[in-house]
TITOR-975612 format. One record per residue (C-alpha): x, y, z; residue number from 1; chain; residue in three letters. Coordinates in Angstrom, 3 decimals, always signed. Layout:
N
SITE         x         y         z    i  ch   aa
SITE         X         Y         Z  NUM   A  ALA
...
end
This chain:
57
SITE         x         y         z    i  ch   aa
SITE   +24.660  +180.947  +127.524    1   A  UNK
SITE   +24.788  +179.734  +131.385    2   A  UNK
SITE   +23.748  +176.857  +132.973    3   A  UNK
SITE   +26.103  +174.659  +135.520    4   A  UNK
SITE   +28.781  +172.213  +135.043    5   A  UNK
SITE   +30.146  +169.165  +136.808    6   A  UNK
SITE   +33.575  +168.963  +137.450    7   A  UNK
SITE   +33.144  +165.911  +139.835    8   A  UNK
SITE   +35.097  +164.249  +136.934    9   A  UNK
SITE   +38.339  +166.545  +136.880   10   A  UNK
SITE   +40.208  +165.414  +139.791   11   A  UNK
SITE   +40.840  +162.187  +137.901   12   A  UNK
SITE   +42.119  +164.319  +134.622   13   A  UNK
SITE   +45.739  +164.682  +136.304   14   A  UNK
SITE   +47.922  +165.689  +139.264   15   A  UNK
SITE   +47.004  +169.568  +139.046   16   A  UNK
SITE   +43.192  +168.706  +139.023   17   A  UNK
SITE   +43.408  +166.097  +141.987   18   A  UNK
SITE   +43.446  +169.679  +144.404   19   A  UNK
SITE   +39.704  +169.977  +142.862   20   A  UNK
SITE   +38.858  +167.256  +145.277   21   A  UNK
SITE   +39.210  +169.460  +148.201   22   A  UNK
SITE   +35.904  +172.064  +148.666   23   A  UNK
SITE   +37.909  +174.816  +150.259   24   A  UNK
SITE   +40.356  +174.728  +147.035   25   A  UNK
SITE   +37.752  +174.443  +144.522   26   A  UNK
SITE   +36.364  +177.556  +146.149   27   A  UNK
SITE   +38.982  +179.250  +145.510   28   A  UNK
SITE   +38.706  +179.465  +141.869   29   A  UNK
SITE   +39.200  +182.836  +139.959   30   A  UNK
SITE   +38.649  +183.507  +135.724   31   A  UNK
SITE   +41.866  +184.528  +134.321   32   A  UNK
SITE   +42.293  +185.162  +130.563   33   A  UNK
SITE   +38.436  +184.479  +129.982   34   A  UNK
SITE   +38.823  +180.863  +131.783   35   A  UNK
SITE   +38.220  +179.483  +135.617   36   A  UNK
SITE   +41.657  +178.591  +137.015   37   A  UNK
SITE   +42.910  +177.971  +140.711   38   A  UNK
SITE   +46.112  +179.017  +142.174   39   A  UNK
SITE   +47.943  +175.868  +141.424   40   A  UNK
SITE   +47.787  +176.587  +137.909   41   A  UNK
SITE   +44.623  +174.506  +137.065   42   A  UNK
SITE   +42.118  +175.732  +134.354   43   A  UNK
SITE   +39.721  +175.019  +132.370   44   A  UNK
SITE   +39.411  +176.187  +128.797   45   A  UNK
SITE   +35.954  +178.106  +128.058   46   A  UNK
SITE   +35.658  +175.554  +124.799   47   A  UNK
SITE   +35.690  +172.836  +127.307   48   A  UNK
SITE   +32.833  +174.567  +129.497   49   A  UNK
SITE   +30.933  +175.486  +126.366   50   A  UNK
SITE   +30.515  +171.656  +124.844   51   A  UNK
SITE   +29.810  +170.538  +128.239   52   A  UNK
SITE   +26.471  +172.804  +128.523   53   A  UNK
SITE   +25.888  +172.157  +124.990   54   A  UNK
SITE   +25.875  +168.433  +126.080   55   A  UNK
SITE   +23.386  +169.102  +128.766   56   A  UNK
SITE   +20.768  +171.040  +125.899   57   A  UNK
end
């Protein structure tokens, strides 16, 4: 499956997402263990990506 997500909506999910809010951060995004994390420590679980493209279907 691929397709895109928003994650306009993360910054608001908690002090280690609020970084997302910057463009230069969010760029720097990397998978680790199977999931998209950032240096901070921030990630997202794959389940969580998953349902949100399912949502878009």
């Amino acid at each position: 499956m691929h397709g895109e997500v928003d994650f306009s909506e993360y910054p608001q999910k908690g002090p280690v997402f609020a970084a997302l809010k910057d463009s230069g951060f969010f760029r720097s995004a990397f998978i680790e263990g199977g999931t998209i994390a950032w240096p901070n420590g921030a990630d997202v679980a794959p389940e969580s990506l998953y349902e949100k493209l399912l949502q878009k279907e």
